[in-house]
C-alpha positions in Angstrom: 63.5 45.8 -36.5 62.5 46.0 -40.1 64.3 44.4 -42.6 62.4 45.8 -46.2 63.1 45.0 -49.5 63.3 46.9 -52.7 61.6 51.0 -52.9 59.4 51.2 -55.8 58.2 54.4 -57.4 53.9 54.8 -56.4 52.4 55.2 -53.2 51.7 52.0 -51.6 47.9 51.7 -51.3 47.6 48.0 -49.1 49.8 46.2 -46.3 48.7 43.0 -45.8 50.2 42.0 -42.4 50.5 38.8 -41.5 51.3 38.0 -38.0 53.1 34.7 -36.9 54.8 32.6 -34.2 57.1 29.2 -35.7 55.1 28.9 -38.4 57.8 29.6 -41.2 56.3 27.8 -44.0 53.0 28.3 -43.8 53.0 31.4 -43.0 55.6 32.2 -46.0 52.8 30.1 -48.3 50.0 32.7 -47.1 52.4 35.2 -48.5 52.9 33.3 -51.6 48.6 32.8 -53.0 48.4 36.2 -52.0 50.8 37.4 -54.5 49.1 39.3 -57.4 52.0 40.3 -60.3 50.9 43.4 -62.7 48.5 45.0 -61.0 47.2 48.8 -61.0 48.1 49.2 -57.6 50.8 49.1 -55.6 50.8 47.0 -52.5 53.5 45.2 -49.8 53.6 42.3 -47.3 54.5 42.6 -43.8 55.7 39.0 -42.0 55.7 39.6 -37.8 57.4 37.7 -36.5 56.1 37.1 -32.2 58.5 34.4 -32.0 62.1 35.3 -32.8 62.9 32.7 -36.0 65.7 33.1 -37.4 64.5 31.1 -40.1 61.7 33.1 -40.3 64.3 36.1 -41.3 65.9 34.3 -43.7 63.5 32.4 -45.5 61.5 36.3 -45.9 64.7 37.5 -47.4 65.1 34.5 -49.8 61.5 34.8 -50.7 61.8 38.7 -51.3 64.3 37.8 -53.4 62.6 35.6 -56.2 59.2 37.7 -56.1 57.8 40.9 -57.6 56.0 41.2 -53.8 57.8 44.0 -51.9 58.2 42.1 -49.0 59.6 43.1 -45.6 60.4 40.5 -42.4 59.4 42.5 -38.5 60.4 41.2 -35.4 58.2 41.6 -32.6 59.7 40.4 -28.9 56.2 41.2 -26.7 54.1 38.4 -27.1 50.5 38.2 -28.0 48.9 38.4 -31.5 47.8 41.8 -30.4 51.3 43.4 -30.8 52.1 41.7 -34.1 48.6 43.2 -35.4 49.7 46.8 -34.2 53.7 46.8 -34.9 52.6 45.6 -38.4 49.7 48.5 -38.7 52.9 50.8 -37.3 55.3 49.7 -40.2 52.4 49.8 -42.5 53.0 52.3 -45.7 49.4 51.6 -47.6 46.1 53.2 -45.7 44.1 49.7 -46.4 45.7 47.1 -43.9 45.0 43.7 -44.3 45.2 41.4 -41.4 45.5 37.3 -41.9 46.1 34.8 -40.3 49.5 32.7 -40.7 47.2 29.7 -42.3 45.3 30.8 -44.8 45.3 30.7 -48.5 44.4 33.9 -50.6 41.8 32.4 -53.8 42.9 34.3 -57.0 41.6 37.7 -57.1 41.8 38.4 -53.2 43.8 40.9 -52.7 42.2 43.0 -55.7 38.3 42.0 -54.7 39.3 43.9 -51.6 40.9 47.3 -53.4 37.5 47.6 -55.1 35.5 47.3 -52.1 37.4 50.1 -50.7 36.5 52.8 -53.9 33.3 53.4 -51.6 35.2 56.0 -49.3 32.0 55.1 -46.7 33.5 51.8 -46.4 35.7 51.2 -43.1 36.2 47.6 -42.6 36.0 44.6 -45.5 35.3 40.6 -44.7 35.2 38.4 -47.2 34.5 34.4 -47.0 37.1 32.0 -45.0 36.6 28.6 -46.2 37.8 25.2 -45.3 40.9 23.7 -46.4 40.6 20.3 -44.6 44.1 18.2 -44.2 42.1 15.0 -43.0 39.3 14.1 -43.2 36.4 15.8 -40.8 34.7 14.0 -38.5 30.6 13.8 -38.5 30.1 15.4 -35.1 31.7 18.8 -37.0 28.5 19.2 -38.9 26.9 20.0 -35.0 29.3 23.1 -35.0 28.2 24.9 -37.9 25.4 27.7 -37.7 23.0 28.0 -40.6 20.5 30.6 -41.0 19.9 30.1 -45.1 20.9 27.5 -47.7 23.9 30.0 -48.0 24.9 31.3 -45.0 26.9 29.5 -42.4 29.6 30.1 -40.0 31.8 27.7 -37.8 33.6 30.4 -35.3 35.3 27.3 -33.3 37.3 27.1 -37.0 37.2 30.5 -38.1 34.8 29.9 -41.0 32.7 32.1 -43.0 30.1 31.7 -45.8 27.2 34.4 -46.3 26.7 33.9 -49.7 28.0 35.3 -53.0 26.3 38.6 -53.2 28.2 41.4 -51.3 26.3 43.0 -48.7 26.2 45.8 -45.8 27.2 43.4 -42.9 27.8 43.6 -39.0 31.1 44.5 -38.8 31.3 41.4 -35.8 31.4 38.5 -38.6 34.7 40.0 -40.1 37.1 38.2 -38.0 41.1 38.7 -37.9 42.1 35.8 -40.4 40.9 37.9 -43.4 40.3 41.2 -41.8 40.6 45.0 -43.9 40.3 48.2 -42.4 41.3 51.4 -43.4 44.6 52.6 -41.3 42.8 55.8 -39.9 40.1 53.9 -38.6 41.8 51.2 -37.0 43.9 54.3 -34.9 40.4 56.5 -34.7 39.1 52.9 -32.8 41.8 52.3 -30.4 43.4 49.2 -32.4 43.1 45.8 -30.8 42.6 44.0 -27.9 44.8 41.1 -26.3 44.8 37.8 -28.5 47.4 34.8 -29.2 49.1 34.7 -25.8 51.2 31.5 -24.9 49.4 29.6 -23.1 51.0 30.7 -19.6 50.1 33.9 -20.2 46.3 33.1 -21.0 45.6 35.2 -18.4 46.7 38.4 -20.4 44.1 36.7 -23.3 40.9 39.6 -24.0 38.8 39.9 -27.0 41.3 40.3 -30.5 39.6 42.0 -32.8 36.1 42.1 -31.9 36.9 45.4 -29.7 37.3 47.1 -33.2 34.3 45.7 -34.2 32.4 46.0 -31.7 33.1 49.9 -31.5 32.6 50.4 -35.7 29.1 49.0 -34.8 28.3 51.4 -31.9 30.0 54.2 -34.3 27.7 52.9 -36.8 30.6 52.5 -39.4 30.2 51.1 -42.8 31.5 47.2 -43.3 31.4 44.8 -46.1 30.6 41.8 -46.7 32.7 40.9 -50.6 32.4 36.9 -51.3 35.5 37.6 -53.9 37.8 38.0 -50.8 38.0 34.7 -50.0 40.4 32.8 -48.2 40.6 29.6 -47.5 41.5 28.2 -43.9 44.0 25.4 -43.6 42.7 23.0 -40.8 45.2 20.1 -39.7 44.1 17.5 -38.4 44.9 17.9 -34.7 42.3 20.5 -35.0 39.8 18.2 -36.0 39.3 16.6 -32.5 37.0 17.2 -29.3 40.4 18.5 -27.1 40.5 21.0 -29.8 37.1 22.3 -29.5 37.7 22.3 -26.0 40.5 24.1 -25.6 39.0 26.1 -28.6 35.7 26.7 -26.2 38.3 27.4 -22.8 40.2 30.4 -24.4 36.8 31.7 -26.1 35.7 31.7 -21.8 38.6 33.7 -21.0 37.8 36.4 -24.1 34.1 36.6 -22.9 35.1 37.1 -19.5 37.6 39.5 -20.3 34.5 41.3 -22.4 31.7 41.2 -19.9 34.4 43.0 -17.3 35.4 45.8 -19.1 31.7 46.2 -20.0 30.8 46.4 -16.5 33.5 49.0 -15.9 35.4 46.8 -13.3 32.9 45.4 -11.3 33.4 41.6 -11.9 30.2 39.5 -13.0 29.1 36.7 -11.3 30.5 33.3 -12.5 28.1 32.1 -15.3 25.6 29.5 -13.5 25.6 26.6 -14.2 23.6 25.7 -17.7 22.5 29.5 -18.5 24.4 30.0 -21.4 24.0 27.2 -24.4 26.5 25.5 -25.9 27.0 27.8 -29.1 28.2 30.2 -27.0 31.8 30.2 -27.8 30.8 30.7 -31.3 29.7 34.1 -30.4 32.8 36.3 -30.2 31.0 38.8 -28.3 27.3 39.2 -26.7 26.1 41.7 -29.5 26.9 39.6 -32.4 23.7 39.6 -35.0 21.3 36.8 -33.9 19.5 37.1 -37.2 22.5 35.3 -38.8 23.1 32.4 -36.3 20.2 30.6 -34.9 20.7 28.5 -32.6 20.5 24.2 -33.4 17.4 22.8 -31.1 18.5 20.6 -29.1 17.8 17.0 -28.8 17.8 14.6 -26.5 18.4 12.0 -28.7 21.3 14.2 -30.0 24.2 11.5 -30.9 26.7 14.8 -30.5 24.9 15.7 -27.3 28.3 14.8 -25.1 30.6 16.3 -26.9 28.6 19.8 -26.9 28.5 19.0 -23.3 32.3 18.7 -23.0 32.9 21.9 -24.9 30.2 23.8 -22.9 31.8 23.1 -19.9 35.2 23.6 -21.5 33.9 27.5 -22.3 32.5 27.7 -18.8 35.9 26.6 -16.8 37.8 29.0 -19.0 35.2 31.5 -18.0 35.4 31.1 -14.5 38.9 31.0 -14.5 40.1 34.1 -15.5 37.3 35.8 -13.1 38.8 34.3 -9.9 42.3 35.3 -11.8 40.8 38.9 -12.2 39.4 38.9 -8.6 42.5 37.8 -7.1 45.0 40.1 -8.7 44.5 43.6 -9.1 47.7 44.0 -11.7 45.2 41.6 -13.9 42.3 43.9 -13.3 44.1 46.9 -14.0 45.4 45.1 -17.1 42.0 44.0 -18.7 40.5 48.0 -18.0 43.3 49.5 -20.0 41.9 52.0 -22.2 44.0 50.6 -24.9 47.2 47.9 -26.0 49.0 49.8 -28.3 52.0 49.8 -26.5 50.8 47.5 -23.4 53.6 45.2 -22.0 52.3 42.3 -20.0 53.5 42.4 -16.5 55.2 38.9 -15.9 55.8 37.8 -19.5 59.1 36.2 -18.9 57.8 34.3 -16.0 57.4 30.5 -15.9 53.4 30.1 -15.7 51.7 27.2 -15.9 
């Protein structure tokens, strides 16, 4: 169901889509920084709803009632952030969509940094910089999270955060991730759309790798991405997500996506479990195994390392989750089938209403 407000006159030219599960006011405050009145072009907001609010509903409606923003509420029963991503790029009138994430912030001049970037008509896919918004204060051991590879480039993918600079650039499309993500409409269909993300946690099982399937293909296609510092967004981190059972969990689920990865690269012949200590403990960070080196490299090790346990703990968080959904895939060939699809547009996972654990 779509429940859209007021027709205007122009094409629309951008959707931004913003996917969401009981999160009604932050995701309605996403909505609200990325509002831009008077501008040249002609644009909408899409609120998907994976979680059937019905304050969600109305608290769109109100919203769309007080704003210039043509603003329209979608309900979405099949779970996974994977089906809010692709009902919202269905419903979606403009041929830029804009993915974000249900906690971000949109800095003043967002929205339009990313129209501009798209005048190049060899431009597919636009990132932009995703920076924190702390709501505590972060710990010390954070700082052994981050990846540096210049004075002004640095990710944390364990928190979604991205800084490469502020001079656009031609960048590998696998650093745009989903919570500030642009592509044009064509190409997102021409790659297949995206792969499972956001399940509930009894359905982790159905988890695969989000949007670094799209990725991942613009690279092989050798499609056009940039990088445009002026999209920034900034990512609101509570403090609950400040803690080591985070990271773990964080590190778990990112086991599950490279697993999920390494078995549709091998074509359904299941890998080996990882052995023990072959991968380091930054591998989490890398959302899949082709991701550009050059940018990340890897923190030496110590072993006078004060953080050294708690890399430890999330290392071997990222390996369980790892091993888990390979004996999961080996066990159940409804999984298998399920992780070889040859695409999730319309995919319904097989026991969603079940009670899992």
């Amino acid at each position: 169901m779509v429940i859209r407000t007021r027709p205007a006159e122009k094409p629309i030219q951008i959707s931004v889509v913003i996917p969401t599960r009981d999160r009604v006011g932050s995701a309605l405050d996403a909505v609200r920084s990325a509002i831009v009145p008077g501008t040249a072009f002609r644009f909408e907001f899409l609120v998907l709803d994976n979680g059937n609010n019905p304050l969600l509903e109305t608290e769109t409606k109100n919203l769309s009632q007080v704003t210039e923003a043509e603003l329209s509420y979608v309900a979405v029963p099949e779970p996974g952030l994977h089906n809010g991503r692709h009902e919202g790029t269905r419903c979606a009138q403009g041929n830029l969509v804009v993915f974000v994430d249900d906690d971000i912030i949109a800095a003043p001049g967002w929205l339009q940094a990313i129209v501009e970037t798209f005048q190049d008509p060899e431009v597919h896919i636009v990132g932009g910089r995703s920076l924190p918004l702390y709501e505590a204060e972060p710990p010390e051991w954070l700082e052994a999270f981050w990846s540096q590879a210049s004075d002004s480039q640095r990710t944390c993918g364990y928190l979604s955060l991205v800084d490469l600079g502020d001079q656009p650039f031609e960048m590998d499309p696998n650093y745009i991730w989903g919570l500030n993500f642009a592509i044009r409409k064509r190409t997102l269909e021409m790659l297949g759309g995206f792969h499972p993300d956001g399940m509930p946690w009894k359905l982790r099982r159905y988890r695969g790798d989000g949007e670094s399937a799209v990725t991942r293909k613009a690279k092989e296609l050798g499609l056009k991405a940039l990088y445009q510092p002026d999209a920034l967004v900034y990512h609101r981190i509570p403090k609950n997500r400040l803690t080591v059972d985070y990271f773990e969990r964080r590190a778990y689920l990112q086991g599950i996506s490279d697993s999920f990865t390494h078995i549709r690269a091998s074509g359904g012949l299941i890998p080996q479990p990882i052995p023990s200590g072959s991968l380091d403990w930054k591998a989490p960070l890398r959302r899949a195994r082709n991701m550009a080196q050059k940018l990340l490299k890897p923190v030496r090790q110590s072993p006078t390392d004060p953080y050294q346990e708690i890399k430890d703990r999330v290392h071997a968080a990222y390996q369980a989750g790892y091993q888990y959904h390979q004996d999961e895939v080996r066990s159940d060939p409804v999984l298998l089938e399920w992780v070889l699809r040859s695409d999730y547009w319309n995919a319904v996972v097989p026991d969603a209403n079940s009670e899992g654990s």
